[in-house]
N, C-alpha and C positions, 0 to 999 in steps of 0.2 A: 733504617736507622742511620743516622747522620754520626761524626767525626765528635760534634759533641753532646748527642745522649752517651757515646760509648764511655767519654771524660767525664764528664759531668751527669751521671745517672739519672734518671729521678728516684727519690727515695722519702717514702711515707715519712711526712712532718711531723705523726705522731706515734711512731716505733722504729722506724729506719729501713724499711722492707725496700727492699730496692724495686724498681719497675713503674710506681706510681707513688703520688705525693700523696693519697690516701688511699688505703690496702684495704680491702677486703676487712680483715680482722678488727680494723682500727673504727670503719664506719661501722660494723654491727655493734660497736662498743658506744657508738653515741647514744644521749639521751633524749628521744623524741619528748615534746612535749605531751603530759598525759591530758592539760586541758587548759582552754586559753583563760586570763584573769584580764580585769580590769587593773589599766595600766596606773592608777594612780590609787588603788588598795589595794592590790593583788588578789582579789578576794575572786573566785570563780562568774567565769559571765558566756554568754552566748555567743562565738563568733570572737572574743576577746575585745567585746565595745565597750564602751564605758558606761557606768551605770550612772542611771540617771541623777542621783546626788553627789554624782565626780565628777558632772560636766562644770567648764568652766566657759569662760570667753576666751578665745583663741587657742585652746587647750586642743589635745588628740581626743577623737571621738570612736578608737577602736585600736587596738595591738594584737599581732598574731603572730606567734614566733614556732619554727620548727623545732631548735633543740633549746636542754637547758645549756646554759654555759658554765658547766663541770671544768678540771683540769686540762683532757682529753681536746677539748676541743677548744677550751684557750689555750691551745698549743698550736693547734691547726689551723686558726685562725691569724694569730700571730707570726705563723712563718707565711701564710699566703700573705698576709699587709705585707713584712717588713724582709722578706728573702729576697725581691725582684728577680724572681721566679714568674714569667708570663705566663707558662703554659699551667701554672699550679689553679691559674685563674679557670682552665677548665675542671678540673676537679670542684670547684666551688659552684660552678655552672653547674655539674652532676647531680650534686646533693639539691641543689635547690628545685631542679628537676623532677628527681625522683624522690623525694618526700613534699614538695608542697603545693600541689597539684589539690588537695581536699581541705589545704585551708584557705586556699584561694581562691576556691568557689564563689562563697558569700560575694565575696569582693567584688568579682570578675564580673557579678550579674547589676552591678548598678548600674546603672544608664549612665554612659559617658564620662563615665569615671577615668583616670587616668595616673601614670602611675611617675614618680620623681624622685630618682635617687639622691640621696645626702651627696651634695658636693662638697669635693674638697676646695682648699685654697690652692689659688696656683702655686705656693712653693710648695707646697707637699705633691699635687699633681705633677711636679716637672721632676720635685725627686723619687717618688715611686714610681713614674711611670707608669700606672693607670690607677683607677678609680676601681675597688672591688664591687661598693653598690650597684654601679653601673653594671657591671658582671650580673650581678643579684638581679636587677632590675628587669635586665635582660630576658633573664630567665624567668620573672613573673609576669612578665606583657606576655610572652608564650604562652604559658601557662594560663592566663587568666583570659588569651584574647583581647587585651588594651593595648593603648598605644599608649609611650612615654612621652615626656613631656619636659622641658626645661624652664621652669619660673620662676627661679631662685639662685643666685648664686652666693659664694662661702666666699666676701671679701675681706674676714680677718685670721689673719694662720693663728687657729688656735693652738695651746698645749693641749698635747693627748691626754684625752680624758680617763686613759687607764693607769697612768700616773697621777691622778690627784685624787684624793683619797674624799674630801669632803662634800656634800652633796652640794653644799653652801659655794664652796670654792666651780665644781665643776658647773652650777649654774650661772657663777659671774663668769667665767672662760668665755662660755657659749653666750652670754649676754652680745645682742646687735650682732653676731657672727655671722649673716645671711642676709641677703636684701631682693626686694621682689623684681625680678626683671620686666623691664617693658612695660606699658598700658596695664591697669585693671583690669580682673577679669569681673563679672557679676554672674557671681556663681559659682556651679561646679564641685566635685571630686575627688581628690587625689590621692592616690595610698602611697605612700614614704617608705621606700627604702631603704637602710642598710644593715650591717652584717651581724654589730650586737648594738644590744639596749639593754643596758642597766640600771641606773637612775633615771635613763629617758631622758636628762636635761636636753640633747642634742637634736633630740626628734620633738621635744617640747618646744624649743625656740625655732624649729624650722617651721612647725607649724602656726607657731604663731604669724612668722613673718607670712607664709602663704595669705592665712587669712584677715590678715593687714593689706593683703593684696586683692581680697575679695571671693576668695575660695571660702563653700561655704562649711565642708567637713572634710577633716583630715583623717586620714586611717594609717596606721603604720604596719611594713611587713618586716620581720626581721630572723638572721638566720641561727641567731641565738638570744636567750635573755638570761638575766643574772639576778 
């Protein structure tokens, strides 16, 4: 134990349990998902792919999320973004570990699939100092046996989309937020990464811009939805 665990403790983000940033008590209280819905009715689906009268052109062709996002764990969520708290980032590696291992299946078996976390914009990357998806990401190439990928980067600092209330507003935010890096691909993959999805605008315009780059199905994995 080092000079500042003894100062600075770790203490569960969502009860105060000292030792860990999520305690025993606090993860049995989360809400797994009881089944996955198409992202754009939320109406029950296979795998959480989109049903065949929600596909759109450049739209997500699948969402699969481990918990709902109750209080609980828009608590837990919020202190891993905004504490700079590094090490809270393995606690976040934990959960996604040991729950998403059987939604990840489906995914893990497509041929060449591959997997891309939501980036942030460098001034949010340079003030939080890291990227959770990336975390997330991480821990679903493991899991799933893919390899990650970078095709996309976040070159406009958006407003956080948990402060704007309108669906309307948070899809102009996300409006051009993303642009495809590098050469065309033809073809391919990708399951989308990050941490929540709620209205989806944000994992909506990344897949767009993907497949403006020539990717030909986008899947999203996320560690909570709302």
């Amino acid at each position: 134990m080092s000079l500042l665990d003894v100062l600075f403790p770790a203490k569960c983000f969502g009860c105060g349990y000292l030792g860990v940033y999520v305690c025993p008590s606090c993860e049995g209280n989360l809400r797994q998902t009881q089944e996955q819905t198409c992202l754009y009715c939320d109406r029950p689906s296979l795998h959480g792919l989109t049903h065949p009268g929600c596909r759109r052109r450049g739209g997500v062709d699948g969402h699969v999320s481990l918990f709902y996002y109750d209080n609980l764990l828009k608590k837990i969520i919020k202190e891993i973004k905004y504490s700079f708290v590094r090490a809270a980032q393995n606690d976040l590696f934990y959960l996604v570990a040991k729950y998403g291992e059987a939604l990840l299946i489906y995914y893990g078996k497509i041929p060449d699939i591959s997997i891309q976390p939501i980036p942030l914009s460098r001034e949010k990357q340079l003030s939080r100092g890291f990227n959770q998806a990336k975390t997330i990401a991480r821990a679903a190439a493991l899991l799933s046996r893919t390899r990650q990928t970078e095709l996309i980067a976040r070159h406009k600092n958006t407003k956080t989309q948990a402060k704007i209330k309108s669906q309307q507003e948070r899809r102009e935010n996300m409006r051009g937020a993303f642009s495809f890096i590098g050469a065309k691909v033809d073809g391919g993959e990708v399951l989308l990464v990050d941490d929540v999805v709620t209205t989806g605008s944000t994992v909506k315009e990344a897949a767009k811009t993907l497949k403006g780059g020539g990717v030909e199905r986008v899947y999203v994995f996320s560690v909570a939805k709302g």
